[in-house]
KEKE-3310 file (N, C-alpha, C; in steps of 0.2 Angstrom, whole numbers, plus 5000, padded with zeros to 4 digits):
npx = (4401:4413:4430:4439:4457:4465:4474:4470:4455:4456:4462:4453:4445:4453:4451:4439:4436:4444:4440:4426:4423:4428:4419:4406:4408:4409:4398:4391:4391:4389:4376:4370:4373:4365:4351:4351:4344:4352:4361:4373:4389:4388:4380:4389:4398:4394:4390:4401:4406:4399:4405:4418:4414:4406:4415:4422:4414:4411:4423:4426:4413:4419:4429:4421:4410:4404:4408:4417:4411:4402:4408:4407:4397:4395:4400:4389:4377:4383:4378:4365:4367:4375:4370:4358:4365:4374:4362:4359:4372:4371:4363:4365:4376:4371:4364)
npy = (5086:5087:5097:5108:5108:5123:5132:5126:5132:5145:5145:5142:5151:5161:5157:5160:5172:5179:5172:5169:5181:5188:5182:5187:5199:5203:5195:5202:5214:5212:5207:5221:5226:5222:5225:5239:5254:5259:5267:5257:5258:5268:5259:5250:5256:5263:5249:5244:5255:5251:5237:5237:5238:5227:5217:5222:5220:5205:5199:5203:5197:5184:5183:5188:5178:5166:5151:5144:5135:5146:5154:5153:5159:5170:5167:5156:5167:5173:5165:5165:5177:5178:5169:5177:5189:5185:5179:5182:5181:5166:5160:5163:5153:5141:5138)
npz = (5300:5290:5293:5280:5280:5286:5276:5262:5266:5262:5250:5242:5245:5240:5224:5222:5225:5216:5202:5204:5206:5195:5185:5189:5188:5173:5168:5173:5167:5155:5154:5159:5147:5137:5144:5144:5139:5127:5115:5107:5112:5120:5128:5133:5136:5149:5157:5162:5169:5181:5184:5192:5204:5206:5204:5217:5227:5225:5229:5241:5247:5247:5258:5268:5270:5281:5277:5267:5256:5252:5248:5236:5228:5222:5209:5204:5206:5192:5182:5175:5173:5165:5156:5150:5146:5135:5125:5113:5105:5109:5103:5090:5089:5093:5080)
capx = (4404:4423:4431:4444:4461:4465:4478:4464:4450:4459:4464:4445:4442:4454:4452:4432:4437:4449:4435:4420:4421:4429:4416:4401:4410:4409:4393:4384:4392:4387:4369:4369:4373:4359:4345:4351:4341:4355:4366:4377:4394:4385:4379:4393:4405:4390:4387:4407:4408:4397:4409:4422:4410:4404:4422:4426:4409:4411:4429:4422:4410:4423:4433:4418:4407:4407:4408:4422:4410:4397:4410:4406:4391:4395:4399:4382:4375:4384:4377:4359:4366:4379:4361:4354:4369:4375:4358:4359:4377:4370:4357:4369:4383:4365:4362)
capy = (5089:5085:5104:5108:5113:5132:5133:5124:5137:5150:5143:5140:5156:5165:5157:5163:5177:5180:5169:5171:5190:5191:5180:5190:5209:5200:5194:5209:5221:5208:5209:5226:5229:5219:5227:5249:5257:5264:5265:5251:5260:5268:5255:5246:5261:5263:5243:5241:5254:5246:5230:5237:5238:5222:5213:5220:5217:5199:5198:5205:5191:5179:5182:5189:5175:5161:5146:5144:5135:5150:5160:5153:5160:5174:5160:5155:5173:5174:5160:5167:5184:5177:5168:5184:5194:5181:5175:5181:5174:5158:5158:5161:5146:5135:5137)
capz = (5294:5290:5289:5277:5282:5285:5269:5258:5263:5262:5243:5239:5243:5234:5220:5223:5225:5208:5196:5205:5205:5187:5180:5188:5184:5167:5165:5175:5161:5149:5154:5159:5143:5135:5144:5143:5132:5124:5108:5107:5113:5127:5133:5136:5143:5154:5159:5161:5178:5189:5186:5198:5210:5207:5208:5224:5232:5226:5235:5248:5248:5246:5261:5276:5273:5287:5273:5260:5251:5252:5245:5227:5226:5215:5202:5205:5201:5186:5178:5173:5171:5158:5150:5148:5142:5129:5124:5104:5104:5109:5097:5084:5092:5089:5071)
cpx = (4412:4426:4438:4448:4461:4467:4473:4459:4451:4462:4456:4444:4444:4451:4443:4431:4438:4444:4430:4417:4422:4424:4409:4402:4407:4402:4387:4385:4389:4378:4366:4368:4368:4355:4346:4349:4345:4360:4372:4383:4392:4383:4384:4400:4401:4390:4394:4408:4404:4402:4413:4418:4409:4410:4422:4421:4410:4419:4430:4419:4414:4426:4428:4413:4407:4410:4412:4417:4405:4402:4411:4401:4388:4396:4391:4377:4375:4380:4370:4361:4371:4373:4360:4359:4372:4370:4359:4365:4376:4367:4360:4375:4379:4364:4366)
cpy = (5089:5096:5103:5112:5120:5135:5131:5128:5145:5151:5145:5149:5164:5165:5159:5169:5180:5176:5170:5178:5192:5191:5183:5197:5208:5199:5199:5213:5217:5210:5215:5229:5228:5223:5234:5248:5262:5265:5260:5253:5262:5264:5250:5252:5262:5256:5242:5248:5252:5240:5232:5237:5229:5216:5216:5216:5209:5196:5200:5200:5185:5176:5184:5184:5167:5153:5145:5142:5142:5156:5160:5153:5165:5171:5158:5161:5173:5168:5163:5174:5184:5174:5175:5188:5192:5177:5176:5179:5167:5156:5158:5154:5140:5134:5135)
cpz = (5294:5287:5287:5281:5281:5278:5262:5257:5259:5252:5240:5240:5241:5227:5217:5222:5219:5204:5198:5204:5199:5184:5182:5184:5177:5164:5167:5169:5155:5145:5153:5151:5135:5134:5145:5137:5129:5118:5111:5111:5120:5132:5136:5141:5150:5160:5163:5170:5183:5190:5190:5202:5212:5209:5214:5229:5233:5229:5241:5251:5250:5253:5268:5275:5277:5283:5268:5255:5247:5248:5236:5226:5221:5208:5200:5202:5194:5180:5173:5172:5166:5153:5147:5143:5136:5125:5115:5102:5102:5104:5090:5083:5090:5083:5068)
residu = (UNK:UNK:UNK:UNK:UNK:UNK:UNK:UNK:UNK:UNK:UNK:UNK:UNK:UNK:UNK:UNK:UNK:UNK:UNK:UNK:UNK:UNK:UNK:UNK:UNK:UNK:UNK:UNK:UNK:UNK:UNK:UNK:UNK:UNK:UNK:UNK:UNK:UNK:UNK:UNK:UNK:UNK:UNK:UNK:UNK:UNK:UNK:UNK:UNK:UNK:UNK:UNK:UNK:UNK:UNK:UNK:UNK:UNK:UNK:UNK:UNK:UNK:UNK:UNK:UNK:UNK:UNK:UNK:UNK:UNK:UNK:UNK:UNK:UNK:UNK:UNK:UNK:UNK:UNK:UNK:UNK:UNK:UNK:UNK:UNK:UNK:UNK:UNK:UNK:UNK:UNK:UNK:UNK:UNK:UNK)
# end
């Protein structure tokens, strides 16, 4: 396996870091705030503080796992929990 330069991973996995972490914080609150059983307003002030948790964790990720590429994994996450949390959008974006 050909390994990328130092300045290159280091790249990759900021930028993993800075969009990978926004885009799950983002799509966890998104979700989160789908599935609370709770009035609309609530549930989003509710859904919105675990996201700081959520960005640091996936910046966290970003920078102790052994693999630059494994550090776009929270990208990966986000995808089906952006599904879920934008699904009545979507369905309105179809029609």
């Amino acid at each position: 396996m050909i390994k990328a330069p130092a300045w290159l991973q280091i790249l990759s996995r900021s930028c993993a870091a800075l969009f990978g972490g926004y885009a799950l914080s983002y799509a966890a609150s998104a979700c989160l705030t789908r599935i609370l059983p709770l009035a609309a307003a609530d549930a989003v002030i509710v859904a919105t503080l675990p996201a700081f948790i959520f960005y640091t964790a996936a910046i966290l990720w970003a920078f102790a796992c052994s693999d630059a590429l494994r550090a776009w994994a929270p990208l990966a996450v986000a995808v089906p929990l952006a599904l879920i949390g934008f699904w009545p959008q979507a369905l309105g974006w179809l029609a």
